[in-house]
N, C-alpha and C positions, 0 to 999 in steps of 0.2 A: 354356182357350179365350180368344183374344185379343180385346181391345174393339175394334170399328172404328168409326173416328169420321168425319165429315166436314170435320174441322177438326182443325187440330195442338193439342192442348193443352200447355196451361205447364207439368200437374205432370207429374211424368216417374215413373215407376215401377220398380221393380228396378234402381233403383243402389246400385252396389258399397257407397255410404259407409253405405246405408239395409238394408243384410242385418247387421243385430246381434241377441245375443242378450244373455241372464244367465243365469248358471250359477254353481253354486259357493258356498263361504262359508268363512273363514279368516281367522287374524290378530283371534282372538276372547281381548278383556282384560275385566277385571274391577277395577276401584276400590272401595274404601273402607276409611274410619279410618286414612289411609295407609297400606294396604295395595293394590296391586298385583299380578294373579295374572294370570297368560295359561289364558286359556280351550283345552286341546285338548281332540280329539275331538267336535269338535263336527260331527251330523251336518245338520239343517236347523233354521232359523229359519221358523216361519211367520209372516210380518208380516200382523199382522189390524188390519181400522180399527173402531173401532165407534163407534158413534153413524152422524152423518152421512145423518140423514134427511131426506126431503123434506117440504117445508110451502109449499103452496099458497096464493096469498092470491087471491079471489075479489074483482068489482065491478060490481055489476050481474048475478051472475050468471054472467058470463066468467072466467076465469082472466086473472087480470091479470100476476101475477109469482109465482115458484119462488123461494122460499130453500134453503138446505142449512144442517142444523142443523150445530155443535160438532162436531170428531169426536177421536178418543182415540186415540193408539197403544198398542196389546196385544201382544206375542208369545206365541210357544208354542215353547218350545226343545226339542232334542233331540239328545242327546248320550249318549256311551258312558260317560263320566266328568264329575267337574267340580271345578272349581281346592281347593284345599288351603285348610279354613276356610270356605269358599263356602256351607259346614253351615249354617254362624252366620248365613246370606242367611234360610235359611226354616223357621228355628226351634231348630235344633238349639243345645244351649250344653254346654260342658265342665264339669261338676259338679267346682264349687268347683278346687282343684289337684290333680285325682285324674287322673293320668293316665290317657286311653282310654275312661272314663265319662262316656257322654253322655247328657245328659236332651233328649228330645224336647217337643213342644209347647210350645216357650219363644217368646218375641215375636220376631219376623221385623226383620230392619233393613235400612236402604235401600243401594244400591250403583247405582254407576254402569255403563256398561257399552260397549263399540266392538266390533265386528266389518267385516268385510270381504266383500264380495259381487266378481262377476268380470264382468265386458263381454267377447264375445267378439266376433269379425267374422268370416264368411264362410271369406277366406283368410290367416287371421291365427291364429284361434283364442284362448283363454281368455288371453292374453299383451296384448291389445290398451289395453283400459282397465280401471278399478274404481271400485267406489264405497268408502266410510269410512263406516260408520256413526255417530253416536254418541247415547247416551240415555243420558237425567238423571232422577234419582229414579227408579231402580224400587223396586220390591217385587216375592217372589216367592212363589208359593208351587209345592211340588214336587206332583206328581201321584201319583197311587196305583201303589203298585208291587207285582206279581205272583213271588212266586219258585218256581221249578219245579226237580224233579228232572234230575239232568244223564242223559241220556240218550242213544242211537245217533245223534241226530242233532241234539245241540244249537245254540244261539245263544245271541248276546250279547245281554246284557240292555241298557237302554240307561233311559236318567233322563228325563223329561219336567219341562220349569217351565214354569208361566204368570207372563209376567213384565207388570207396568202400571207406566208410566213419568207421572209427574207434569212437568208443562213447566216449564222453568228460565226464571224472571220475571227476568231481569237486563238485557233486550233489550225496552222498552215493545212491543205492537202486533205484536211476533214473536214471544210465548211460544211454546216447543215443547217437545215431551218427545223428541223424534227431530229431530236436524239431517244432513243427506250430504250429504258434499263428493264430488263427481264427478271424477274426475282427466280425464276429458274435456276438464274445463274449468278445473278449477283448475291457477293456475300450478304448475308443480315445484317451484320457491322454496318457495312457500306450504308444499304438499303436505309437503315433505320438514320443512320446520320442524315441522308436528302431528305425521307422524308419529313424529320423534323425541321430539315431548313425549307421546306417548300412550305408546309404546314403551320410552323411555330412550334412555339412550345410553354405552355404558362402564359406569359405577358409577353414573351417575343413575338413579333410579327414575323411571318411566314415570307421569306424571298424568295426570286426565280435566282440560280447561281447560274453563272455566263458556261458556259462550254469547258471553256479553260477553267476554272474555278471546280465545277464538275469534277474534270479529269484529277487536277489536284488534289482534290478528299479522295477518291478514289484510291491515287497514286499513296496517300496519306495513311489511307485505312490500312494497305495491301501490305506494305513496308511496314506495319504496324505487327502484320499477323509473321512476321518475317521471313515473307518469302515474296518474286516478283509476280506479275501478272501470268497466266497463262497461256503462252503463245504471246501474240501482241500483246501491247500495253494498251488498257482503254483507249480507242478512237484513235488509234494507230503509233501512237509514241512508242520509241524506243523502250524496254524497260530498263 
């Protein structure tokens, strides 16, 4: 049912640019110890927040002002498989040089980690934009897994991690454990420069760049095309 107004208003509703969605998830790598592994099969990412609670401050009696505390990024992965060694993420370790024996309940080590989510539009479809994800410091641990008799009407089992990501401090006042670049919005220069460093290129191996690092190609590209940032500078730097 349509709103009738007595007056024209400003915002406008059901334009074409404002029918998007998200869908999707691909282009999933994994860092550490220089090592580099691409993540397939990977089926959802649930990006959870936690913390981020409300704190009232009262005066007199009235609610004066709302903070929002801290909040953390969590995932919960879910995948049919997972990269070669990836073991070594959440505990597993290869007993001493003995091929194929592995000891379980060993110490967990950190890795980094990028995936890819999809923007779609209206009449454009999943082609249109993307996001980059990228997280620093995780940890993971895998979740409990059920194995069943194969039967008339089996399925694919599929692996669960919860993964917590610690914020990379190389950026004062911008810690994060989760940075996206938006291809919305970031130039193609830009874009295509991370991607090749997250990815490779030829015989290059594929690196996570730190925060700072980041911002610095970034700041690189921008002064390249010779003009500054718009509004702020990437992740909050002067420009």
């Amino acid at each position: 049912m349509s709103i009738k107004l007595n007056f024209v208003p400003n915002v406008k509703w059901g334009l074409e640019d404002n029918k998007l969605f998200e869908t999707g998830i691909d282009c999933g790598v994994v860092y550490w110890d220089n090592i580099t592994r691409a993540w397939d099969g990977l089926v959802s990412v649930d990006d959870i927040i936690s913390g981020g609670e409300f704190k009232p401050f009262y005066y007199e009696g009235k609610r004066l002002y709302t903070d929002v505390s801290n909040t953390e990024t969590e995932l919960k992965v879910t995948s049919y498989t997972y990269p070669k060694d990836f073991d070594t993420r959440f505990g597993y370790q290869m007993v001493g040089n003995f091929p194929g024996m592995i000891a379980t309940n060993q110490s967990n080590g950190q890795f980094d980690m990028t995936y890819r989510t999809l923007i779609g539009k209206s009449h454009i479809g999943t082609d249109f934009a993307y996001k980059v994800h990228l997280l620093y410091n995780c940890v993971c641990l895998r979740a409990d897994r059920k194995y069943e008799t194969v039967n008339a009407d089996p399925e694919l089992d599929t692996f669960e991690f919860d993964i917590n990501t610690s914020p990379d401090m190389s950026i004062p006042g911008m810690e994060s454990g989760h940075y996206i670049l938006d291809s919305r919005y970031t130039p193609p220069a830009i874009m295509d420069k991370l991607l090749k460093q997250l990815y490779g290129s030829g015989s290059t191996r594929g690196v996570m760049p730190s925060a700072d690092q980041l911002n610095n190609l970034i700041q690189t590209a921008l002064h390249g095309f010779g003009h500054a940032p718009f509004g702020r500078a990437p992740f909050g730097r002067a420009p």
